[in-house]
C-alpha positions, 0 to 999 in steps of 0.5 A, a space after each residue: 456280324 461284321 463284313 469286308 466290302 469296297 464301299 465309295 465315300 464322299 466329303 462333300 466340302 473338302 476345299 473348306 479351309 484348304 490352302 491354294 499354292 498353284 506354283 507348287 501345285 498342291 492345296 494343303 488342309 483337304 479334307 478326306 472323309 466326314 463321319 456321315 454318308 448321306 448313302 446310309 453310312 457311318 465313320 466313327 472317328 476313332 477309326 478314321 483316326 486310326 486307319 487315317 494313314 491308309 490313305 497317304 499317297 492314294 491315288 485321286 482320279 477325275 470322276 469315278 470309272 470302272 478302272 483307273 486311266 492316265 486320263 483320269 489321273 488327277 493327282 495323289 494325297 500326301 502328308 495326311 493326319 487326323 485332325 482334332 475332330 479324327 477326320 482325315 486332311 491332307 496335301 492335295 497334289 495336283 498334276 498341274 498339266 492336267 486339264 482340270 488343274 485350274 478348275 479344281 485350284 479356282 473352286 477350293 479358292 472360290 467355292 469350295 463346295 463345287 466339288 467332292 471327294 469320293 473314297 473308294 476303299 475296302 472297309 469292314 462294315 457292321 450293320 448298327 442301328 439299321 445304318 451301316 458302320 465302318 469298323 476298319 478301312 483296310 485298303 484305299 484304293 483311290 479317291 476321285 474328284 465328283 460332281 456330287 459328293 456325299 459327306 462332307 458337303 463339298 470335295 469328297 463321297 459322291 451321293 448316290 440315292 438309296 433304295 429303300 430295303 426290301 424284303 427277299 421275297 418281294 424282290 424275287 417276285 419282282 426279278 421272276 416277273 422281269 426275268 422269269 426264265 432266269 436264276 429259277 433256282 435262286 428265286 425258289 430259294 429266296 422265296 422259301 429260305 429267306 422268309 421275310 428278311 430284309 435286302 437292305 440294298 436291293 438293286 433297282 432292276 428298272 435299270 438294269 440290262 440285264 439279269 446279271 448284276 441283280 443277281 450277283 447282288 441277290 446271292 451277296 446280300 443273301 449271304 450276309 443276311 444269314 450271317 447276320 441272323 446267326 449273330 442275332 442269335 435266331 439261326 444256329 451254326 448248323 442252320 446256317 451252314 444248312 443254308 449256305 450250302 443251298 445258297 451254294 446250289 441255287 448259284 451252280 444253277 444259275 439261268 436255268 441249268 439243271 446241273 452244275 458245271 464240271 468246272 465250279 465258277 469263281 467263288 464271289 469276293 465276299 466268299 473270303 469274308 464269309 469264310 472267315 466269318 464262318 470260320 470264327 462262328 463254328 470255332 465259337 460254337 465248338 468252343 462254347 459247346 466243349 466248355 458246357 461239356 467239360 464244365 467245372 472238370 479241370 482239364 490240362 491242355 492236352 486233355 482238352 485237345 483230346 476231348 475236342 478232337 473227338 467227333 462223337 458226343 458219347 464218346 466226348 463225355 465218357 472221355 471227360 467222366 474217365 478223366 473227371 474220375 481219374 482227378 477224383 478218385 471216384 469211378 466213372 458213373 454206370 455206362 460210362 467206364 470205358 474210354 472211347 472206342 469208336 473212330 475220332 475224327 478232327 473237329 470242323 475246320 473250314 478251308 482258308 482257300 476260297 475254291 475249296 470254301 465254297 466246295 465245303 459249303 456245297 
């Protein structure tokens, strides 16, 4: 099941081939992203070569920060294309007043492996084979010069060690025995609800100050981790939807509140994505569930809405007999001549508003 997320990726030797115009300001033939990340990710070429213009005239900052600064600002990419092998080079243009001018013009002459270039960008993401794969870069939002790069060896995706996966319950047991007086509610439901998932990237609570941040990464990975077993077929959408609304309550009662708050809590970012991916999975359950019921019946479209509007099971299929039996000539079978009388009501459909989303999952 597929994700959106913002994800940092680096080209490790970005200066490899590169050409130094220090007058003008710029080294041409950069290297953007490779294909590998040594952070565990994937970047098939065809979709760099697809998606490679999303990153002309992206902004390049000195190091990564939480928000960008006029200190940071280094620069910007321009003239950016594919090259042969699909991966991204560009114009690196460079504020030639900036104090890391001359440093970043000497290390693409002199070793251009001393530095990397790291893309943040949001992408959407599928777990393959255990790794985690680009499927799209949707938005690019910077990429910064590093000390430490991660894919291309040199100027590009800074590597930051991975933790090994973690099964949910092995880290609520760790998270409780840390903080055994917050989030009660999400450790009971990781505990009994997520059996012996995997967390594929648990967070090191060594490190963390506080609850905060484990948490947010706890409900995040839960989230997607449901998705991804009704994509491997050993959840249904009911179940799922099931689950989800728990999830959605243990998160109203974080540190310990008994009762959620009058006024709901932001809805996280990777609402939207789980929203839409819900969104397509019960349309598909509907879809699927309406062809089994319909069979080989030949239905014009209007008949079909007609079914598919129809909230009661009986009442779907002593719909589908009548107008089985009307195509025929033949009556419908025993029990089932009557159109239906009980109330329809419209198939599921879920909210695009995010607020609303997470009040329908509740």
């Amino acid at each position: 099941m597929s994700s959106t997320r913002t994800i940092t990726a680096v080209e490790a030797a970005p200066f490899a081939s590169s050409q130094v115009n220090r007058e003008a300001g710029y080294i041409d033939g950069v290297l953007i992203c490779g294909v590998t990340s040594r952070n565990g990710r994937d970047y098939p070429p065809h979709v760099l070569a697809r998606d490679y213009a999303k990153y002309e005239s992206a902004p390049v900052n000195a190091d990564h920060g939480d928000e960008s600064t006029v200190g940071r600002r280094l620069g910007w990419f321009s003239d950016v294309k594919p090259g042969a092998d699909g991966r991204p080079r560009g114009r690196l243009n460079v504020l030639k007043s900036h104090p890391l001018a001359e440093s970043v013009f000497e290390a693409a002459e002199r070793n251009p492996a001393l530095f990397g270039m790291s893309h943040v960008a949001v992408c959407g993401t599928k777990r393959v084979n255990g790794r985690e794969t680009v499927e799209s870069i949707n938005k690019v939002l910077s990429i910064d010069l590093v000390a430490d790069p991660a894919t291309t060896k040199s100027l590009y995706e800074s590597y930051q060690p991975q933790r090994p996966p973690m099964r949910f319950t092995a880290f609520a047991e760790s998270f409780a025995a840390k903080w055994p007086a917050s989030s009660p509610a999400l450790v009971k439901f990781l505990r009994e609800e997520m059996g012996e998932m995997e967390m594929p990237e648990p967070p090191d609570m060594t490190a963390a100050p506080s609850p905060d941040d484990p948490v947010k990464a706890a409900f995040s990975q839960a989230m997607h981790a449901l998705v991804d077993q009704l994509d491997a077929g050993t959840i249904d959408g009911p179940g799922l939807l099931a689950k989800l609304k728990m999830l959605m309550k243990a998160a109203e009662k974080m540190d310990g509140k008994s009762e959620p708050s009058e006024t709901p809590a932001e809805p996280p970012a990777e609402m939207e994505s789980l929203r839409k991916q819900l969104a397509d999975v019960l349309k598909e359950n509907a879809d699927l569930k309406l062809n089994t019921l319909i069979g080989d019946t030949k239905l014009t479209d209007v008949q079909r809405k007609a079914v598919g509007l129809l909230s009661d099971e009986a009442d779907r299929k002593a719909l589908v007999e009548s107008f089985r039996a009307k195509a025929t000539g033949q009556p419908p079978k025993s029990g089932e001549q009557n159109a239906p009388t009980r109330e329809s009501g419209k198939a599921t459909a879920v909210p695009t508003d995010g607020a609303k989303f997470a009040e329908f999952i509740r």
